[in-house]
C-alpha positions in Angstrom: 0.0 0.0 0.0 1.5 3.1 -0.8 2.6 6.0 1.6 0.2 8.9 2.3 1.9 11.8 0.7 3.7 14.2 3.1 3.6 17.9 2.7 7.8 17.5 1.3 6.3 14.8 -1.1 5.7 18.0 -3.3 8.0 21.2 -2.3 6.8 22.9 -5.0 3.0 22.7 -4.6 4.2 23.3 -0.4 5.9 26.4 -1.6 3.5 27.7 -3.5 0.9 27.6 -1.1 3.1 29.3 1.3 3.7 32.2 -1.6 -0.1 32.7 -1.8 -0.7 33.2 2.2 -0.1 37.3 3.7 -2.3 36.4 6.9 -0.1 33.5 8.4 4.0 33.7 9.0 4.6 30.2 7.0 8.1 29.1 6.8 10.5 25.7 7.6 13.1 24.6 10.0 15.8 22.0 9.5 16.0 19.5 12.4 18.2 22.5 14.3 15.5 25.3 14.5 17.5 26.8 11.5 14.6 28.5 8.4 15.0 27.0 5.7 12.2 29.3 4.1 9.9 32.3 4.3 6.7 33.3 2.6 5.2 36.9 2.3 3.1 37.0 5.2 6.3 36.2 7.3 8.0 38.9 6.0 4.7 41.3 6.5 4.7 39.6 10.3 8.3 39.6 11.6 9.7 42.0 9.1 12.5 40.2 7.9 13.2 39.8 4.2 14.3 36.0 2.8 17.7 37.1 2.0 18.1 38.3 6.0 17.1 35.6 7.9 17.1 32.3 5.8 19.5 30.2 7.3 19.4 31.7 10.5 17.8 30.2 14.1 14.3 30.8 14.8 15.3 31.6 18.2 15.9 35.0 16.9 12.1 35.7 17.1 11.8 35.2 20.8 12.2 37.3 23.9 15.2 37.9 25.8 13.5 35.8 28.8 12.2 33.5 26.5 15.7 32.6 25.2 17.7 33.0 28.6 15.0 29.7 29.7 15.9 28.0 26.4 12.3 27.8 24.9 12.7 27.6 21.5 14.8 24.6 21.7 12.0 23.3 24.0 9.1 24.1 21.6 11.3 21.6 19.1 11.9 19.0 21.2 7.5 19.1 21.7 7.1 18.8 18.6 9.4 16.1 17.7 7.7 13.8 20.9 4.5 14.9 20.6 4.6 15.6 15.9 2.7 19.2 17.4 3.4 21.9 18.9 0.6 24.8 19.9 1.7 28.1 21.8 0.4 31.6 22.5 2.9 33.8 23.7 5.2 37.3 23.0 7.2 36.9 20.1 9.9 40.1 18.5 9.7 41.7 15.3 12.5 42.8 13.5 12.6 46.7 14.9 12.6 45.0 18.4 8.3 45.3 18.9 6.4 42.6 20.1 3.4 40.6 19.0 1.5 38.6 20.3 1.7 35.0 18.4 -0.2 32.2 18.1 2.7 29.6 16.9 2.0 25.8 15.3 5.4 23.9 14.9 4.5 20.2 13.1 7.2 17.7 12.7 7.9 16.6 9.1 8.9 12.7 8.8 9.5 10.6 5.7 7.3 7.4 4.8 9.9 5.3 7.5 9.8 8.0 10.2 12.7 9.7 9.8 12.9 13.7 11.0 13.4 15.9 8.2 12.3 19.4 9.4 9.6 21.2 10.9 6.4 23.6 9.6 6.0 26.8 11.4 3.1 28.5 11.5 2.4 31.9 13.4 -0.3 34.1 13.4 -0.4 37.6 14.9 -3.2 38.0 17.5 -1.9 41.1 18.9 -5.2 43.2 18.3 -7.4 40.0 20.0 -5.2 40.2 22.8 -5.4 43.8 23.5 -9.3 43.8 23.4 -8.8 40.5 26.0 -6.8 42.5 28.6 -8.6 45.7 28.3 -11.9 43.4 29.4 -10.0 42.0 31.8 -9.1 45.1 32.9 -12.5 46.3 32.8 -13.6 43.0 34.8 -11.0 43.7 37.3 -12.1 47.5 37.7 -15.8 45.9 37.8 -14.5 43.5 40.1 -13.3 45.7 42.8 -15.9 48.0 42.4 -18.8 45.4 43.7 -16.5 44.5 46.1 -16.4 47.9 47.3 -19.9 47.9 47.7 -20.9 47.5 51.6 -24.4 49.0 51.8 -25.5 46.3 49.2 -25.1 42.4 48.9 -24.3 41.5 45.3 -23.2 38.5 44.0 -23.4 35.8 41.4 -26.0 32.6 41.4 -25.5 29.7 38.5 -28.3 28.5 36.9 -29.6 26.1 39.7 -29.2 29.3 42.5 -25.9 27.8 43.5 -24.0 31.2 44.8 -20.4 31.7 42.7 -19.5 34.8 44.0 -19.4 37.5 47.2 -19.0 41.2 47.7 -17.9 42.7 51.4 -21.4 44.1 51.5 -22.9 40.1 51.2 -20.7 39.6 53.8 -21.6 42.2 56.2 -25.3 42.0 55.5 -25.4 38.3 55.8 -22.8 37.6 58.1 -20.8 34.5 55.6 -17.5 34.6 54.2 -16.8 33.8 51.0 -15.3 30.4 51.6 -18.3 29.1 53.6 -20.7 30.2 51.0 -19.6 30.2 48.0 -20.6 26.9 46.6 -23.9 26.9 48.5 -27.4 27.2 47.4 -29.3 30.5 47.8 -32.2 28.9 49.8 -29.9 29.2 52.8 -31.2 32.9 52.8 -34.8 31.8 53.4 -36.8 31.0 56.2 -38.4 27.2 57.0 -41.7 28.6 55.7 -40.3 30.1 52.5 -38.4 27.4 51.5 -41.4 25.0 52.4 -43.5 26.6 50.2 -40.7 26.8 47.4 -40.1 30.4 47.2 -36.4 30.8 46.6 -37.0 28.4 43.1 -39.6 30.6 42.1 -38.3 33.5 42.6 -35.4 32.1 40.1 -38.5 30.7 37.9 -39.8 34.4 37.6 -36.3 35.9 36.9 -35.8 33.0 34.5 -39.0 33.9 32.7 -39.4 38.0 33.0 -35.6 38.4 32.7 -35.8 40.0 36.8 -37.7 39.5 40.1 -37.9 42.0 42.7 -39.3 41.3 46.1 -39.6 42.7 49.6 -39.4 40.1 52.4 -37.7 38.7 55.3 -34.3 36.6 55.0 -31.9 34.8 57.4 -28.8 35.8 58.4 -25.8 33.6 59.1 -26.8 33.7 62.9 -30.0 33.1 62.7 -31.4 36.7 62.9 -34.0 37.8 60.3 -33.7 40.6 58.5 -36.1 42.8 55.9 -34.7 42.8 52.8 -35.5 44.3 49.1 -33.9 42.1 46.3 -33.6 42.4 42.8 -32.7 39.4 40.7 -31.4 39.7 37.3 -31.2 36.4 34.9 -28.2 36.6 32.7 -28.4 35.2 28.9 -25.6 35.0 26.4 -25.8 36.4 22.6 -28.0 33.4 21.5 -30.3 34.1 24.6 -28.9 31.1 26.6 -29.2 31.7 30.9 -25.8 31.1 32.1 -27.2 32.5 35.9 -28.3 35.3 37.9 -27.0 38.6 39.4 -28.5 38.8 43.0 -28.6 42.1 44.9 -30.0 42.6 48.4 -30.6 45.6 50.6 -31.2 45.5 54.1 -34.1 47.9 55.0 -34.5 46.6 58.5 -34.3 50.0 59.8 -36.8 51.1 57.5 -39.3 49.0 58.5 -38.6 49.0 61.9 -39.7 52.7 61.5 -42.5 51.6 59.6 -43.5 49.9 62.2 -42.9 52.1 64.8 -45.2 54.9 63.0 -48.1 52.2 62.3 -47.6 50.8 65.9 -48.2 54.9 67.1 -50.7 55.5 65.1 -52.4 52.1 66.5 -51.8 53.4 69.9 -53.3 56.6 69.4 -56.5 55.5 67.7 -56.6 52.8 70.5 -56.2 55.9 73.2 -59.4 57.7 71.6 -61.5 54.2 71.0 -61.1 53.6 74.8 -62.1 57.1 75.9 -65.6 56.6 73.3 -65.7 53.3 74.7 -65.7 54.5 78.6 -67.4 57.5 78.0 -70.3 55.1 76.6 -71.4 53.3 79.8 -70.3 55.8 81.9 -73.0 58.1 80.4 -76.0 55.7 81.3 -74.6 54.8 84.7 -74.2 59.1 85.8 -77.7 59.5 84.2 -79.0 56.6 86.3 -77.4 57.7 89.5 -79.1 61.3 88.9 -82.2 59.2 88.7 -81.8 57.5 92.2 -80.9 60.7 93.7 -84.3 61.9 93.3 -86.5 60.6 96.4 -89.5 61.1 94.3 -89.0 58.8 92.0 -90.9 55.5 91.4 -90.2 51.8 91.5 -90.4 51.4 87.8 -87.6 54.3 87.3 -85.8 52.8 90.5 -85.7 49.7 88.5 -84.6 51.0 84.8 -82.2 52.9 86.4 -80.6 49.6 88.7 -81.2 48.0 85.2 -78.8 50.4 83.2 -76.0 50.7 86.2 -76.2 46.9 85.9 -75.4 46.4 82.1 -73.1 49.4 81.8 -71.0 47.8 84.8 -70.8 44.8 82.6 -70.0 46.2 79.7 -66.9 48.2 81.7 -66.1 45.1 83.1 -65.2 43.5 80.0 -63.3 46.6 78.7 -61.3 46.1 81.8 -60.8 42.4 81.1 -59.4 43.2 77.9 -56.9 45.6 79.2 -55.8 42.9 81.1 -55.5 40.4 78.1 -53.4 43.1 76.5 -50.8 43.8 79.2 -50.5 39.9 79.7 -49.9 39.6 75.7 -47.8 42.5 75.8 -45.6 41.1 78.7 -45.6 37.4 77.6 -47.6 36.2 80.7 -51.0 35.7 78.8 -51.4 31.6 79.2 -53.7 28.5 79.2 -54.4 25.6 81.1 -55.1 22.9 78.6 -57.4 19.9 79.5 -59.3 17.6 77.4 -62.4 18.2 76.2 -65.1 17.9 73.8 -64.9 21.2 71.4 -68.7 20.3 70.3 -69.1 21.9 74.1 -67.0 25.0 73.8 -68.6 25.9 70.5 -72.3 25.6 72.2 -71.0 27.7 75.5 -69.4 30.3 72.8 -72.9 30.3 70.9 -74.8 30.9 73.8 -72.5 34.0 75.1 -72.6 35.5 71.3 -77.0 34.6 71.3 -77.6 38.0 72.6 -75.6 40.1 69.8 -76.8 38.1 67.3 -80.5 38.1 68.5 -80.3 41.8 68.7 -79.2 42.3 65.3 -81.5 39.8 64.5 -79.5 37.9 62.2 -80.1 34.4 60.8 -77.9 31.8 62.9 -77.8 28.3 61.7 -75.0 25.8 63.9 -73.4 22.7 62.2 -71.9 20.1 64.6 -71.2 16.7 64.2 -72.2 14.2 65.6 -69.4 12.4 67.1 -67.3 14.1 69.8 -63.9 16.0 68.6 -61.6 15.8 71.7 -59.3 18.4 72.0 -56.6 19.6 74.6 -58.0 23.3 75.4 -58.5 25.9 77.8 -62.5 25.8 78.3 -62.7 29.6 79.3 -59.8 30.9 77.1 -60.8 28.8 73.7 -64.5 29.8 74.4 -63.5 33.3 74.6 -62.0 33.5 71.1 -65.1 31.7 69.8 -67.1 34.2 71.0 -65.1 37.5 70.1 -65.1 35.7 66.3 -69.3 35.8 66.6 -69.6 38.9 68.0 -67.4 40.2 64.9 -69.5 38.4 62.7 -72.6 40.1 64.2 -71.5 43.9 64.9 -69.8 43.8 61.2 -73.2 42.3 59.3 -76.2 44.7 58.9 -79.4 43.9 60.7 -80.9 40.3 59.4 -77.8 39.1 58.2 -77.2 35.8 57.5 -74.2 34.2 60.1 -73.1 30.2 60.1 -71.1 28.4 62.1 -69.8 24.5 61.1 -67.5 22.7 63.0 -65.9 19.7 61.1 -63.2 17.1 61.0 -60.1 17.6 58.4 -57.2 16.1 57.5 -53.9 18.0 57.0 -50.4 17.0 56.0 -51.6 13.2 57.9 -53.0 15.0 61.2 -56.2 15.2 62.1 -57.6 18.6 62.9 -60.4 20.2 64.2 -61.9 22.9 62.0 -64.2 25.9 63.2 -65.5 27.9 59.9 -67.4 31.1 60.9 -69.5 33.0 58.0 -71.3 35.6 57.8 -73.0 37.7 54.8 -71.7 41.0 56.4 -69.5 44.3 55.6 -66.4 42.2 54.5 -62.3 42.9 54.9 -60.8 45.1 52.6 -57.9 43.3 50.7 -55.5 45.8 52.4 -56.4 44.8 55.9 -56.4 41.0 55.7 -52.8 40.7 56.4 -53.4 42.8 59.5 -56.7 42.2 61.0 -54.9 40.2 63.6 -52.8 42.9 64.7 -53.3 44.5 68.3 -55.8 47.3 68.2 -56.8 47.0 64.4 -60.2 47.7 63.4 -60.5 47.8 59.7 -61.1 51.7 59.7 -60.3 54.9 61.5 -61.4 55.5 65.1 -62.7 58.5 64.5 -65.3 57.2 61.9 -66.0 53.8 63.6 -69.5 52.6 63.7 -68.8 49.8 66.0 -68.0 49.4 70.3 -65.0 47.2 71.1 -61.3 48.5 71.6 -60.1 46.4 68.5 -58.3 43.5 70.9 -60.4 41.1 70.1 -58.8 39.4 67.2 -55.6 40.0 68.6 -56.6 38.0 71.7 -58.2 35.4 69.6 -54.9 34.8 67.3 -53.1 34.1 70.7 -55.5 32.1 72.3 -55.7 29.7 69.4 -51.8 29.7 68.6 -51.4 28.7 72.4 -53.8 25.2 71.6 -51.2 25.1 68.8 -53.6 25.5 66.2 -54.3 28.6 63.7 -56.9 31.1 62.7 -57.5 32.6 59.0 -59.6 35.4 58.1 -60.9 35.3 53.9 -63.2 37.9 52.6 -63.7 38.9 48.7 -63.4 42.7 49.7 -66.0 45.1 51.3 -69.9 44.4 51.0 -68.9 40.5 50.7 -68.9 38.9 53.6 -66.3 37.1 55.6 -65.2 33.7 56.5 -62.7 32.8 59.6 -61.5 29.5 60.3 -59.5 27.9 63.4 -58.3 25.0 63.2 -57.1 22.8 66.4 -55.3 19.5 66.7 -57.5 16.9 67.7 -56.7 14.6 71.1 -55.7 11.7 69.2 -52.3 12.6 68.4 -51.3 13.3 72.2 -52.9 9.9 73.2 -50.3 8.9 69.9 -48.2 10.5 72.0 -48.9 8.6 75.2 -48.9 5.3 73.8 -45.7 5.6 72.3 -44.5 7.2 75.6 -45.8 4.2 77.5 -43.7 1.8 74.5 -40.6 3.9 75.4 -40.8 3.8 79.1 -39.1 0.9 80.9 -38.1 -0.2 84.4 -36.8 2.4 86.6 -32.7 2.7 86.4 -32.7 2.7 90.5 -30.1 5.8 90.5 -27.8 4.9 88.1 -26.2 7.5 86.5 -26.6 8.1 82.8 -24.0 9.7 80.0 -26.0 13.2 78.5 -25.5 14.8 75.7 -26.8 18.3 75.9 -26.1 20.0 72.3 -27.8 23.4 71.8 -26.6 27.0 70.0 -28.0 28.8 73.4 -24.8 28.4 75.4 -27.3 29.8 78.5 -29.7 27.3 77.9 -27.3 24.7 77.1 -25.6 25.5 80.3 -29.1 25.5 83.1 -29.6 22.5 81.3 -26.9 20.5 82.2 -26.5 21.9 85.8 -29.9 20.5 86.0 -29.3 17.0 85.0 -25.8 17.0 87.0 -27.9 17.9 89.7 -30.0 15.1 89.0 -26.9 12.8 89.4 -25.9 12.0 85.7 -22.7 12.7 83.6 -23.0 15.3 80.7 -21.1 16.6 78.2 -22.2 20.2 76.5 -21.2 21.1 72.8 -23.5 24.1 70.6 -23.2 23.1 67.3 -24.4 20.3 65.0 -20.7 19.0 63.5 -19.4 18.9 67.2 -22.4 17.0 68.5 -21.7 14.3 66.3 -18.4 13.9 66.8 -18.8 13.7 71.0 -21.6 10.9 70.6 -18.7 8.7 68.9 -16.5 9.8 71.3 -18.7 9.8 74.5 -21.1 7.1 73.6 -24.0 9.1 75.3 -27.2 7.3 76.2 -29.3 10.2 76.5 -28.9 13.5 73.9 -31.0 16.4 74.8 -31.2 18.2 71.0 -32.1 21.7 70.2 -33.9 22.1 66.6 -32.9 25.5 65.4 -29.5 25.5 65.1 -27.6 27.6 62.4 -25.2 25.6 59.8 -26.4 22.1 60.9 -30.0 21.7 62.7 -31.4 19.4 65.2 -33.3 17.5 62.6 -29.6 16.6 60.5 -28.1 15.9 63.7 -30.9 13.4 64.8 -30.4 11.7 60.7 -27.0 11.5 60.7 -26.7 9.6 64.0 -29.4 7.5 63.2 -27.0 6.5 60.3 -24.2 6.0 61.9 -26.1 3.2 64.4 -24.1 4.5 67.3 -24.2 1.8 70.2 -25.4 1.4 72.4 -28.1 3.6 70.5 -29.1 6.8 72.1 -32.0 8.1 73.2 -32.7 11.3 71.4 -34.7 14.2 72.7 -36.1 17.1 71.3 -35.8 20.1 73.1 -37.4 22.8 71.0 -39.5 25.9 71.3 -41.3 24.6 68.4 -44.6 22.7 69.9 -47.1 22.3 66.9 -48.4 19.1 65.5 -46.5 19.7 62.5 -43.0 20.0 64.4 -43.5 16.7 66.4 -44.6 14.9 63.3 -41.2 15.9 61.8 -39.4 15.1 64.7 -40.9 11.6 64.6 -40.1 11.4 61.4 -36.3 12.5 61.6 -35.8 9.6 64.4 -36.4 11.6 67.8 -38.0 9.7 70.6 -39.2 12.4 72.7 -40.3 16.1 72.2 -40.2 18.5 74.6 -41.5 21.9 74.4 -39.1 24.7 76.0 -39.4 26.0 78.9 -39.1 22.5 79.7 -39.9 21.7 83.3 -37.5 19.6 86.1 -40.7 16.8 86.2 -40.0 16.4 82.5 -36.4 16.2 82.5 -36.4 13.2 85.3 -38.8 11.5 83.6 -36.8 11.3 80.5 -33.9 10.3 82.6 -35.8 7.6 84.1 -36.2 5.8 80.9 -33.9 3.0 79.7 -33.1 0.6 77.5 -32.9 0.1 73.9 -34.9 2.4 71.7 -38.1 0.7 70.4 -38.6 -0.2 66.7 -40.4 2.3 64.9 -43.5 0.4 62.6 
């Protein structure tokens, strides 16, 4: 079979091609680096004419440095291992300039592999690699100046939200270095609820789509701390429109809404200061007019009796705006609390209906009641949960015009696997404007301005309602189409039969007494005060323990120390209590630990999860010395989980 041809095959049809070329510096070596030959766009490259530099070494193109390490003869002895050799690098023009070269040296062999000489091919680039540095430069001078930037976080997300870069003012607002973040997903900004209901990917999704997202909202600093934050994301494309990721930038306006706040919160205050005088001066009117009445010795038994009749009802009525000023300097100082028993809701609805009958009678409203007919046992307050029942009727009677049309259904509901408890009251009356929904709940919030009121009440009531239900761990949503449309609120409680779960799986866990033995704690918590009354306490108690705060230590002191108990906070920053409890399930530590949950988190929701992530307790902060023995007292292996 005969030899493919080789470019020396033909020298003449080579030579010729080289002639024709003015773009490319085209010219050969003999096996010493010495040229052998140059075409025209050699000479318009390097300058040199034939008759000057045939025959001389091609090292003559190279820089001073370039020669003093002896590169040439390395570029030749590439190509001769490797048959190629590509470069970019400063080469010298004749007058001593430089260019900037892009160089292919090929190794010429004969049909039996013999070296003969070498092809050289060099192109000037110089005007590409100006334009390169001066971007560079620019992105260097771009560079710095973002990184300047401390009032603003700005930095760089890939197309998944995976952060790739960091300025000083990231750093400051967020509290991360660059090494600890960089590399992580933007999500870590978000709180549990946001990313629960996905909105860091749809945030992306809108950028993605619109080209930029801008939002107002809370985020999560390294430490845990929350703060208010305006962002603008940008979605970058290339020339053919392709996303290659996202400019984020964040501004922390905590101090603007905290003055926000502070102005709504005043204004609040001093519509709640002129409600309460209207409301006071209202019965105390009656009662003065009444006393004038009973001053009079001439008066008769009937007048006697409306008079003792008004005194009576006004009293009342200041009674309860008393009461309330109570509620709201317990909620105010943290004191306002519940004594939870179990009980039959059905009940609490009828004693709330019955309270509310007069309103609703004297409007003379339509009132139709849906129970069911099996009992719905629930762990509640009687007086408290019967309370916030009522203040939700009254509502729904003040705020519907005379022979309006109010329901109330109670009903059984499934959520997320737990079975709830659902109160649903309607009503056909004056509605919630859009804006006020998010705030109804707020503390002296009426929907309107005091001055043009219509209705009594100081605007506490839904306050004290919210709090009452959130203490039975359960919630309360107001929904209204807008004004003139009625409205529609619905609490929804935890029904019984998840803390009898609770007991039965407490009575699988408990075992024999351990008689005073002493047991190895782990305490692991980010509060290093609450970490610390903690295990005083259980040294107290008479057992070993062993503090750490963080998630990464706690693991590595339950291989170390073996613990049979580990008391576990949730919310910890970097690694929670929820990984923690995961990864030691993993790891099938013996003899396998107990593990704890010691959390201020107390909803049905949290102990579900805790259950889920391998806990075998869960106890709700403050937690209480009884509580603490009693975990103590438990032994044994942990039971399987069906």
């Amino acid at each position: 079979m005969a030899a493919k041809p080789r470019p020396l095959d033909n020298p003449k049809l080579f030579q010729l091609m080289a002639e024709s070329v003015r773009d490319y510096a085209i010219f050969l070596l003999d096996t010493q680096g010495n040229i052998q030959s140059w075409n025209p766009g050699a000479q318009r490259i390097k300058q040199y004419a034939a008759e000057e530099i045939i025959g001389k070494h091609f090292s003559v193109f190279y820089t001073p440095q370039d020669n003093a390490r002896n590169w040439p003869a390395t570029e030749l002895e590439r190509a001769t291992t490797e048959g190629r050799f590509d470069d970019e690098g400063w080469r010298v023009r004749k007058d001593g300039s430089r260019f900037w070269a892009h160089v292919v040296i090929t190794a010429l062999r004969d049909a039996h592999g013999k070296l003969l000489a070498f092809s050289k091919i060099t192109r000037d680039l110089t005007e590409r690699k100006r334009q390169e540095d001066a971007l560079q430069r620019s992105e260097e001078r771009f560079r710095l100046l973002i990184e300047g930037v401390q009032d603003y976080a700005i930095y760089m997300l890939n197309p998944e939200g995976v952060i790739t870069s960091w300025n000083t003012g990231a750093r400051r607002i967020k509290g991360y270095d660059a090494a600890e973040i960089i590399g992580k997903h933007v999500s870590r900004f978000y709180s549990a609820d946001d990313i629960a209901a996905g909105k860091p990917w749809a945030e992306l999704a809108m950028a993605r789509e619109h080209g930029r997202a801008e939002d107002e909202g809370w985020r999560v600093r390294k430490d845990g701390t929350r703060f208010w934050a305006r962002v603008v994301v940008t979605a970058l494309t290339d020339a053919d429109g392709r996303l290659y990721g996202f400019a984020k930038v964040t501004q922390d306006l905590t101090q603007r809404q905290h003055s926000q706040a502070v102005e709504v919160a005043a204004r609040q205050v001093q519509d709640f200061i002129a409600v309460l005088a209207h409301e006071l001066r209202n019965p105390l009117a009656p009662i003065r007019n009444a006393a004038q009445l009973l001053k009079d010795t001439s008066a008769g038994p009937e007048i006697i009796e409306v008079a003792s009749r008004a005194i009576d009802r006004q009293s009342e009525q200041l009674a309860r705006i008393v009461d309330d000023l109570l509620d709201v300097g317990r909620i105010t100082r943290g004191t306002f609390s519940v004594h939870l028993a179990r009980t039959d809701l059905r009940d609490i609805v009828q004693r709330a209906v019955e309270t509310a009958r007069p309103v609703i009678e004297a409007a003379q409203h339509h009132f139709t009641l849906e129970l069911p007919p099996g009992a719905l046992m629930v762990q509640a307050d009687d007086l408290r949960l019967s309370q916030a029942l009522t203040n939700v009727l009254n509502n729904a009677a003040r705020y519907t015009d005379p022979r309006g049309q109010i329901a109330l259904t109670l009903r059984r509901e499934e959520l997320d696997g737990q079975s709830m408890a659902v109160v649903c009251v309607r009503d056909s009356g004056r509605g919630i404007d859009k804006e006020f929904l998010g705030s109804i709940f707020g503390m002296f919030v009426q929907g309107r301005h005091a001055a043009s009121r219509t209705q009594s009440g100081l605007g506490v009531g839904l306050a004290l309602t919210r709090t009452i239900v959130e203490l039975h761990h359960g919630t309360i949503e107001a929904r209204s189409e807008g004004a003139g449309k009625g409205s529609e609120f619905a609490i929804r409680l935890p029904l019984e039969e998840h803390a009898a779960e609770g007991r039965e799986q407490l009575a699988q866990v408990t075992h024999e007494l351990s008689n005073g033995v002493a047991h190895r704690v782990l305490v692991v918590d980010d509060n290093v005060d609450a970490a610390s009354m903690l295990a005083a306490l259980v040294r107290q108690l008479g057992h070993d323990v062993v503090v750490v705060h963080d998630g990464p230590s706690a693991l590595k002191a339950a291989e170390a120390y073996r613990p049979e108990i580990i008391l576990l906070d949730l919310g910890m920053p970097d690694m929670n209590g929820f990984e923690v409890a995961r990864a030691l399930r993993e790891r099938g530590i013996a003899p396998t630990p107990r593990i704890v949950a010691v959390t201020g988190w107390g909803k049905p929701e949290d102990e579900r999860r805790t259950r889920e992530a391998g806990f075998d307790m869960h106890l709700i902060k403050p937690v209480e010395e009884s509580q603490i023995r009693q975990v103590l007292r438990l032994r044994g292996p942990r039971p399987t989980r069906h």
